[in-house]
N, C-alpha and C positions, 0 to 999 in steps of 0.2 A: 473912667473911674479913677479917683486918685489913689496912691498906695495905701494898704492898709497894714498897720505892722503886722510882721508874722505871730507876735503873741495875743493880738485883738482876735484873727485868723483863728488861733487853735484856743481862745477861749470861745469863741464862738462854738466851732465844730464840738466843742465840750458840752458846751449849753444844749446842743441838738443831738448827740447822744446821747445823755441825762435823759432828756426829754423821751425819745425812744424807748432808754430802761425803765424809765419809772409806768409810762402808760402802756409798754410789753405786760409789764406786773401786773399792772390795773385788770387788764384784757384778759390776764390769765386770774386772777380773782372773780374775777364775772364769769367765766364757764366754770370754774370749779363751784360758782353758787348756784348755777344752774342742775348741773351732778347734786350737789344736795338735798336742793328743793325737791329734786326725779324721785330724790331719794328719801322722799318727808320730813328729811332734817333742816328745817325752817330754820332755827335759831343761828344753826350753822352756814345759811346761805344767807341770810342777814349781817352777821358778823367780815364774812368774806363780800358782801358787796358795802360795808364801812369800809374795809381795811384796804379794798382797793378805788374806793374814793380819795382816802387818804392821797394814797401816792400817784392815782389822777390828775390831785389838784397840784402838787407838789410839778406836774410836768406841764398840767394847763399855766401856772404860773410863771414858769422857766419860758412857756410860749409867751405870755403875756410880755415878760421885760424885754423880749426881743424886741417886740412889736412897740414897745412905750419907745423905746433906743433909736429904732428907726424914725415913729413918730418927730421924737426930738430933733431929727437933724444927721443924728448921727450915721455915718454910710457901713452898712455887712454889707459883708461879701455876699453872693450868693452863691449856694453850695447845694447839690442834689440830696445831700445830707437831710437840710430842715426840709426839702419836700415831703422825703420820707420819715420824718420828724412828724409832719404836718397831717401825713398820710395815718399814721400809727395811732397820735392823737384823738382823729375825727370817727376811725376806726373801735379804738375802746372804749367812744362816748355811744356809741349805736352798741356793743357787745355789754355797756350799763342799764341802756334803755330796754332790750331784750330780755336782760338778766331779771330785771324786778320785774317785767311781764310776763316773763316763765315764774316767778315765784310766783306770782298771783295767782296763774292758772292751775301750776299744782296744787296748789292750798284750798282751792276753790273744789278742784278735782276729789283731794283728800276731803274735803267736807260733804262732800256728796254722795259719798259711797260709806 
């Protein structure tokens, strides 16, 4: 591998922490929409799984330019960082996809009773 400067190095490692903050947030807007829905507050568990769409996409993004960068040519380093980066990601896309199948089911429940 040929050098890579140490400030490619630690904007990298930035880029994959970022990433980890913004879909930590995500992951934690999706159980807090879950608690809502439990809780029949619909409007409020729809709000909270926009809001951590939002900063989902903001970290899916950050994944993507890594991945164009590479694409290009360009050599990262590899760091256990973006695993766990990659790890947290794939994580708050499954705690999205639960989240609005838990609302469904309350809401379905609330209409039935």
């Amino acid at each position: 591998m040929s050098e890579i400067k140490q400030e490619a190095i630690d904007q990298f490692e930035m880029t994959c922490f970022s990433i980890v903050a913004q879909v930590g947030s995500a992951r934690s807007c999706y159980l807090e929409a879950i608690t809502c829905a439990e809780n029949g507050d619909f409007e409020a568990a729809r709000k909270l799984i926009d809001e951590g769409n939002v900063v989902f996409n903001a970290g899916h993004d950050a994944h993507m330019k890594l991945l164009q960068q590479e694409a290009s040519g360009e050599e990262l380093p590899f760091r256990i960082i973006l695993l766990h980066a990659e790890d947290q990601l794939m994580s708050a896309e499954g705690f999205r996809i639960l989240a609005e199948r838990f609302i469904t089911v309350y809401q379905r429940m609330g209409a039935s009773t």
